[in-house]
N, C-alpha and C positions, 0 to 999 in steps of 0.2 A: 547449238552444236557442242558448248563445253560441256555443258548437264549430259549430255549423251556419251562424249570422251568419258568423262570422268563415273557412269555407272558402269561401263565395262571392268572398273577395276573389284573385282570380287571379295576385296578382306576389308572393304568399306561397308561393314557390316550395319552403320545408321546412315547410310546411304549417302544422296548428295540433296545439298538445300542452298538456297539465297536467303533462307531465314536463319540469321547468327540464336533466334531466340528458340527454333526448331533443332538445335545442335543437343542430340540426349547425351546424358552421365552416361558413360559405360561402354561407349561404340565409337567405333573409329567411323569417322563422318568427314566429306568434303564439303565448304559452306564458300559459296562464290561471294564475292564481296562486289557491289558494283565498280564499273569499270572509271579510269579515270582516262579522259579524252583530248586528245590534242588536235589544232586545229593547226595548217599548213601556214606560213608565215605573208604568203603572197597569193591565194588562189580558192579564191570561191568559199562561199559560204558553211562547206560541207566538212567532217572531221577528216582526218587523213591517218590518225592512229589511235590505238586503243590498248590499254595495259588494264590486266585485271588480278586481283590477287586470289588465288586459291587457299583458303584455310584446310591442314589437314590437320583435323581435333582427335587426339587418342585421350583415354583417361587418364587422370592424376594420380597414376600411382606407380611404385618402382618398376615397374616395366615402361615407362611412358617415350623413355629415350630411345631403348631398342625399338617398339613400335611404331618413333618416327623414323627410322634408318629404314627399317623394312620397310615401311609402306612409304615413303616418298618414290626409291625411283619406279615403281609400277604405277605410282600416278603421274610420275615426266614422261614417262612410253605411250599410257596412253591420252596424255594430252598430246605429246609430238605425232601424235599418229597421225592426226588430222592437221596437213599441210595450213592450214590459216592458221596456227597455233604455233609460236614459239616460248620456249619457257626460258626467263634469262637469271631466276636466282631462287635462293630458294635461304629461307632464315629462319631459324626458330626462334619461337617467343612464348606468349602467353595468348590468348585469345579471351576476355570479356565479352561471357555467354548471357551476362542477365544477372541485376543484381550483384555480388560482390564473388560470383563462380567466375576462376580462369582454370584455364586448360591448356592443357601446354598443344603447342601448333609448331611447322612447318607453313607458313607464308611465302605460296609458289606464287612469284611472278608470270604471270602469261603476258605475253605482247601480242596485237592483230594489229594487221595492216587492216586497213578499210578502203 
């Protein structure tokens, strides 16, 4: 359901992937990182929460900072769109795509209940 959230965003021109090594030069790309999971302190075997981190990858070059301004919050709208989704931070960094390539990112937090 996030891959789905996250291809209605239309200026994510190399689309959305779980593959960091699938992220091309040149496109602004959303890349799901798997999730990291918690389990409830007292109760049954099963997770009870789920935080996953959103890479948004634009190209390395002097436009990279405006094109994370712009395209973060149309990708917080349409992650929050779908009620199982909360987004609780959001940080820029680098992103190691393969090799000795970074890419400068936005690192959206998403939290699910389960």
């Amino acid at each position: 359901m996030l891959h789905a959230a996250l291809a209605t965003v239309e200026a994510l021109d190399g689309g959305v992937t779980e593959d960091p090594g699938s992220v091309v030069w040149g496109t602004a790309t959303a890349m799901i990182a798997p999730p990291s999971v918690t389990w409830g302190s007292f109760g049954g075997s099963e997770p009870t929460e789920a935080s996953v981190i959103v890479h948004l990858v634009v190209p390395f070059d002097e436009y990279a900072t405006g094109r994370l301004y712009d395209l973060v919050e149309p990708m917080v709208a349409a992650i929050e769109g779908n009620s199982l989704f909360t987004v609780s931070s959001a940080s820029p960094g680098l992103l190691q795509t393969g090799g000795n390539t970074q890419l400068p990112t936005y690192a959206i937090t998403v939290d699910v209940g389960l």
